[in-house]
Each structure stands twice: as structure tokens, then as C-alpha cells.
N, C-alpha and C positions, 0 to 999 in steps of 0.2 A: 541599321536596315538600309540608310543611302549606300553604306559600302556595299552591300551586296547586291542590291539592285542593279548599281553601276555596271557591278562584272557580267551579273545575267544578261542587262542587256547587250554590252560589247561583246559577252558570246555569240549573239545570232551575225552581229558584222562581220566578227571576224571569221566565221565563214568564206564568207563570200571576198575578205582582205587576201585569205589567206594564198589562194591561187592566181595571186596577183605578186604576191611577196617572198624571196627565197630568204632566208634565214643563212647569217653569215656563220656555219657552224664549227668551224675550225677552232674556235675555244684560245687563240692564244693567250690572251692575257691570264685563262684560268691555270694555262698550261704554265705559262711563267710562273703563275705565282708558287704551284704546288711544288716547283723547282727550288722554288727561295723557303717557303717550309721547311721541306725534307733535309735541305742542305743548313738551316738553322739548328734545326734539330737534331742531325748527326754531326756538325763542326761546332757548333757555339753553344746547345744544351749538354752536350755531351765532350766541352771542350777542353778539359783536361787529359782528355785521351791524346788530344793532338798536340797537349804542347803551349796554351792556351792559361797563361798565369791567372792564379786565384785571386780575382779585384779585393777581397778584403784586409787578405796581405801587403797590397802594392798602398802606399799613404796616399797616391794619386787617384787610384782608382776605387780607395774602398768604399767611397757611398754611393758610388752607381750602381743603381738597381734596375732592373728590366720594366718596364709600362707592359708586362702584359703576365703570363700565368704560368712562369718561370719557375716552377715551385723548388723549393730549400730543399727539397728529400730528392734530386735527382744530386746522387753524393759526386757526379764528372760535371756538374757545371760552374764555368768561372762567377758567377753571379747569377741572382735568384731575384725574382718576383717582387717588386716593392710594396703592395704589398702586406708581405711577410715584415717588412722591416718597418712599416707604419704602424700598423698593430705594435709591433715589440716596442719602440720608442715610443708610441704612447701609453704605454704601459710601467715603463719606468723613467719616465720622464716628469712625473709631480714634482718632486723636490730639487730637480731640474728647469721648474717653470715653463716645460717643453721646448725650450731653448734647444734640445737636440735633435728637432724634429727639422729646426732650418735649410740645413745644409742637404738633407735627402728630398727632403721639399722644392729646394731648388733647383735641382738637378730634375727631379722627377715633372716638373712643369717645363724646363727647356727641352726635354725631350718626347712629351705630348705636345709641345706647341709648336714642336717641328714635323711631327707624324701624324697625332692624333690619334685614332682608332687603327689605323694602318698598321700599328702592332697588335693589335687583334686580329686582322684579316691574312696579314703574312707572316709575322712571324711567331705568333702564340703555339707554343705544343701544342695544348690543349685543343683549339681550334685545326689543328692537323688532324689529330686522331679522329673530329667529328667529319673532317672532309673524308677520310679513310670509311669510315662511317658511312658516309650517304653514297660513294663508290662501291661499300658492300651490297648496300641497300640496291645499286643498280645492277650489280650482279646477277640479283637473287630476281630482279623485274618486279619486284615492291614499289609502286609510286607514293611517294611521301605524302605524311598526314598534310590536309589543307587546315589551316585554324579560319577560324570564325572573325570577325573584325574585335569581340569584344576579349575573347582570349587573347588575340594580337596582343591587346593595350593593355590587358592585364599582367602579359608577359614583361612588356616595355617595362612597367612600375614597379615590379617584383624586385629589380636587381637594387634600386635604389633602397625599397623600403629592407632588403637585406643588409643593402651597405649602410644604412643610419643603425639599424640594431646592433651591428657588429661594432659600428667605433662605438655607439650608446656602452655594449658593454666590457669595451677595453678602458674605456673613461671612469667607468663607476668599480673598473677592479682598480684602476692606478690611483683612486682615490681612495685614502689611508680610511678613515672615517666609515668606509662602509665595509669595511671586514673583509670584502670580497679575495681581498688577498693573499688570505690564511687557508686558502682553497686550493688544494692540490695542483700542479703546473700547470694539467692540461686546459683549466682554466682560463690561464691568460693568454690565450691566442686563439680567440673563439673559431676565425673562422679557417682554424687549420685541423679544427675537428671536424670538418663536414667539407672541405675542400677535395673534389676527387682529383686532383691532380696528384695528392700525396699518394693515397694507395695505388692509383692505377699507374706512376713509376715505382714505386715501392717494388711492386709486385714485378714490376719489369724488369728491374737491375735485380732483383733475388732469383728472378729464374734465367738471366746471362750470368751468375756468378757473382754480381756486382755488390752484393749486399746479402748480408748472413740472413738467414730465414728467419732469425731470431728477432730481427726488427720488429719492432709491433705497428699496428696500423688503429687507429680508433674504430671502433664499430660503427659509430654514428658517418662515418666516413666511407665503410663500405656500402653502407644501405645507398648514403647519395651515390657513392659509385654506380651501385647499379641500376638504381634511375636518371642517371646521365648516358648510358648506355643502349638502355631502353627506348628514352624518348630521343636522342640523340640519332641515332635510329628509323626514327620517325619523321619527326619534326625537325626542317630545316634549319641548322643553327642555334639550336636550342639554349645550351650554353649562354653562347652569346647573347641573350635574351634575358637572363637572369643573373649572369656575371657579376659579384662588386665589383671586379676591376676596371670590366667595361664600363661600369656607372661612372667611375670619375675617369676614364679617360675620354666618354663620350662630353663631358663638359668643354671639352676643348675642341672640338669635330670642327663648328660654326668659327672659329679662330686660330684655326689651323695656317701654315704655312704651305701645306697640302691640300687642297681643295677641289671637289665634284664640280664641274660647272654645266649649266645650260646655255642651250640657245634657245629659249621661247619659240619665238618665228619658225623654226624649223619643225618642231615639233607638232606631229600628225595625229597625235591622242591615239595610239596604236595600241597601246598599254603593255608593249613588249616588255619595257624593264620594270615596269610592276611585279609580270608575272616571273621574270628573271632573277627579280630581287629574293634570295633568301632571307632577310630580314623582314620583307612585307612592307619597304617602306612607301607611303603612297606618296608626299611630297615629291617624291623623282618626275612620276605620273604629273600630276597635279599644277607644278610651280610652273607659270608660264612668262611671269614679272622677272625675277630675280636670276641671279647671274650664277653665284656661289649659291646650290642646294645641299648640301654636305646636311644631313641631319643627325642628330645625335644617335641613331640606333646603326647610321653606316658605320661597317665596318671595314670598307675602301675595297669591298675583292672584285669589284668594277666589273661586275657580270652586268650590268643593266648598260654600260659603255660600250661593251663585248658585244651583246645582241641587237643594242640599234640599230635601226637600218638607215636612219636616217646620216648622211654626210653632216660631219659636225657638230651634229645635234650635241651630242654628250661629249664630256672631254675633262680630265685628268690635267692639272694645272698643281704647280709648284713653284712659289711666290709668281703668280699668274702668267709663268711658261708653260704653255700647254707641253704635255708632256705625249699623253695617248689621247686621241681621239674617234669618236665612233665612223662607223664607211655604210655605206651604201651597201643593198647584199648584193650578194654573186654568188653564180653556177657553186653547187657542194664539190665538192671535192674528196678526190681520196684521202685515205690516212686513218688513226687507228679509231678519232672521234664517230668521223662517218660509219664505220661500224660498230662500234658501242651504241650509239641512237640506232640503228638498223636492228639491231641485234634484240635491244630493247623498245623499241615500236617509238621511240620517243616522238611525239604530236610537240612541234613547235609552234603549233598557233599558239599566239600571247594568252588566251584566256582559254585552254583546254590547260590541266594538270599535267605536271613534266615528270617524267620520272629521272630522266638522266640530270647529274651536273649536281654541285653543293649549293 
């Protein structure tokens, strides 16, 4: 109830802020990023096509696996999703003492402690297709569903208490004792039965030619397919909200080598990058002590950096070299954003609903 209080009343301010305030709309950081997507996606997911050796072939490469939703069933990629290969090793790794589980473990933690979530916000497919998503969404002049404070946090805890059921039950098939592994394959890899990344390239590479139509896809995998679409659709960053992959790589966000930072002092309580944040996160807002705000549900796509208006206030930091940091606004300018937001009516006051942007 304080969360929504808060917003009702900084709607009546920001009124009166707002013709005070130009909004820096030019989008570059959003623009880079969907640069470094598309180009992940057609050279490094799909990189067999170009030439792009199979890391499980090379002895050097074959336990690097990707920190984000790299799924195994996209048949042109040099490496896939870790994942996929957590589940699998711990699956057949009892009589192994999980001893096998080290060496992808350790790879898979030096490359969240150098990124963190940052592979979910740039270079996850999955998180492509939803910004392609909420682009359609601006097309059509659809403003996206607002959630409530207490759906927020019920969102945040979802991906977690998915990611405990899932190794819960990779743990209890690889244990000999509970039968569980006299149970037909699809069994042991729970969460690639309801993983939409599988069908929705599935279906992608069978209709370029890439894959016989004879592939099969689990059911229980189309249904979440089409309520990833749906709400995906809707609700910004959905996904990302309920991810296991994102649960454990959001553990590493706060000890990243990549890091959000603030400036307190500068900060005008504007609640721009509140309303900016697709994730909903209110610490950005809020934190006016602390240096490094990086919280575990960022997913780094530095839209709340983008929008500030304040000089310096926010700022993008890599082993604490600022890298991007936020400007002061200025006059809008031409170009193809200005009219996307024109086209669709987009209200950039902070605490009015946006329709434009992911």
C-alpha cells in the first residue's frame, strides 16, 4: 500500500515537474544494446553458419557454456545454455560424487562474476524475442500491463522457488534409491520440458529448413510457450521475472565486476528510472546511501541511466571505471525514436504509463 501511495502522490508533482523537464529521448544505450542482441543472435546463436567451431568438440572449449538462455535445440549454435548442462551432470553425476559438476561450475561463476545479469539484458535470445515483443506491442499503441507491488514480488520469488523444484528434482532422479530413473528420458531434464526456448527455436529452424518437422517438441512446453507470449506481450520483461537462469545469475549482480552506481546527492526523487525500469525495481529510486545499487532482479539494460536527467546521477562502472553515465536533458531531436513516441502518444512524465520502449 506505501508502494502505491508513493506513486499516486508523485503523479500530482509530476505535473507540474514535467514542464520544467525535457526528457533525453534519443534511446542510445537502448539502441546499442538491441545492436549487440541481434548481432548475438544471428553470429554467435546461429554460429555455425559462419564458421564458428563446436566448443564441445575443441578439449579447450568444451565446458564453456553460456550464463544465459542459450537453449541446446538451436542445432547452429557453438555452445548452449548452462543451464542445460547443470541439470545433465547432475543427473548423472551420483556415482561420480558430482565431481563433474566442477570444472562447468567454474567456468560458469567466472563468467557471472565478470557480467552478471548483463547476459540476460544483452545477450540472451530469449530476452530478444521479448524486446521484439514489447516493439510489437508499440506498434499496435498497446500500453503495457502495470503490475501491482504485491504481483511485483511475487514475480521476483517465482523464478527462485522454480529453480529449487528443478534441481529438487534432478537430485532425487540421480539418486539410484528413489526409482526415479527407470522413468522414460524426458524425465531427466525437468526443466527442458517446459522451457520455451526449446519450442519456440524448434519451430524456428523447421520453418528456415533447419530442422526436419519430425523433431518433436513436448506439450507441456508449448502451453508455457504460449503464455510466454502472451504475457510477454503484456507485462514488461516477464520472462526475466520468473527465469531459473536469471535466479542464479542474479546472485552474483551485488558482486559483479560490472556494477549500477549512484550518486545520492544528485538525486532529485524524480522517480524517472523507477518508471523506466522494466523490472520494477524500486532500490534505483530509493537508495540514496550506497554507491554500488546493482540489485538482483537488474538485468543491466540501463534504461533508468538512459532517462535520467540528472548529470551523473547514474553511471555504469566496470571494475569501478565508469563506463556510461547519465546527462542532463536537451531539446528532442530528430530521428526515428522521436517519431515512434510521436506516433504512439508516448507521456514521458516519470509516473504517467509508457507505452514505448522495453
Amino acid at each position: 500500500m506505501e508502494f502505491k501511495n508513493n506513486r499516486l502522490k508523485t503523479r500530482k508533482k509530476s505535473k507540474k515537474q514535467s514542464n520544467s523537464k525535457v526528457i533525453d529521448i534519443k534511446n542510445k544505450i537502448t539502441r546499442v544494446r538491441n545492436i549487440v542482441q541481434f548481432a548475438w543472435f544471428v553470429f554467435f546463436a546461429n554460429g555455425l553458419l559462419f564458421g564458428l567451431p563446436l566448443f564441445g568438440s575443441d578439449p579447450k572449449l568444451r565446458y564453456v557454456f553460456i550464463p544465459n538462455l542459450t537453449t541446446k535445440y538451436l542445432i547452429n549454435t557453438p555452445t548452449h545454455c548452462y543451464f542445460f548442462e547443470l541439470q545433465s551432470a547432475i543427473q548423472n553425476g551420483y556415482f561420480m560424487f558430482y565431481l563433474n559438476l566442477i570444472i562447468p561450475l567454474l567456468i560458469i561463476f567466472i563468467l557471472l562474476l565478470i557480467l552478471a545479469r548483463f547476459w540476460c539484458g544483452w545477450l540472451c535470445p530469449v530476452g530478444f524475442v521479448q524486446d521484439l515483443m514489447q516493439y510489437l506491442r508499440v506498434l499496435f499503441r498497446i500500453p503495457y500491463k502495470e503490475l501491482n507491488y504485491r504481483t511485483i514480488r511475487v514475480l521476483d520469488r517465482m523464478k527462485f522457488v522454480i529453480l529449487f523444484v528443478v534441481i529438487l528434482m534432478v537430485f532425487m532422479i540421480s539418486l539410484p534409491y528413489y526409482g526415479l530413473g527407470s522413468f522414460p528420458g524426458g524425465l531427466e531434464l525437468p526443466f527442458e520440458q517446459v522451457c520455451p526456448a526449446r519450442p519456440m527455436f524448434v519451430y524456428f529452424q523447421q520453418i528456415l529448413g533447419w530442422e526436419p518437422w519430425s523433431t518433436g517438441v513436448p506439450t507441456l512446453g508449448i502451453i508455457v510457450l504460449a503464455i510466454f507470449f502472451v504475457l510477454s506481450f503484456m507485462v514488461r520483461k516477464f520472462w526475466c521475472r520468473v527465469c531459473p537462469v536469471g535466479a542464479i545469475n542474479s546472485f552474483f549482480n551485488k558482486y559483479s565486476l560490472l556494477t549500477l552506481q549512484k550518486d545520492g546527492d544528485k538525486c532529485t526523487k524524480c522517480r524517472i528510472c523507477l518508471r523506466a525500469c522494466p523490472m520494477d525495481i524500486e532500490e534505483i529510486y530509493e537508495e540514496k546511501g550506497k554507491i554500488k545499487i546493482s540489485s538482483k532482479e537488474c538485468i543491466h539494460c540501463y534504461r533508468c541511466v538512459e532517462l535520467c536527467p540528472e548529470d551523473d546521477c547514474l553511471s555504469v562502472a566496470f571494475l569501478d571505471k565508469r563506463l556510461v553515465r547519465s546527462k542532463s536533458p536537451y531539446k528532442r531531436t530528430g530521428g526515428i525514436y522521436e517519431k515512434l513516441l510521436r506516433i504512439t502518444k508516448v507521456n514521458m512524465d516519470p509516473d504517467q504509463p509508457r507505452m514505448g520502449g522495453p
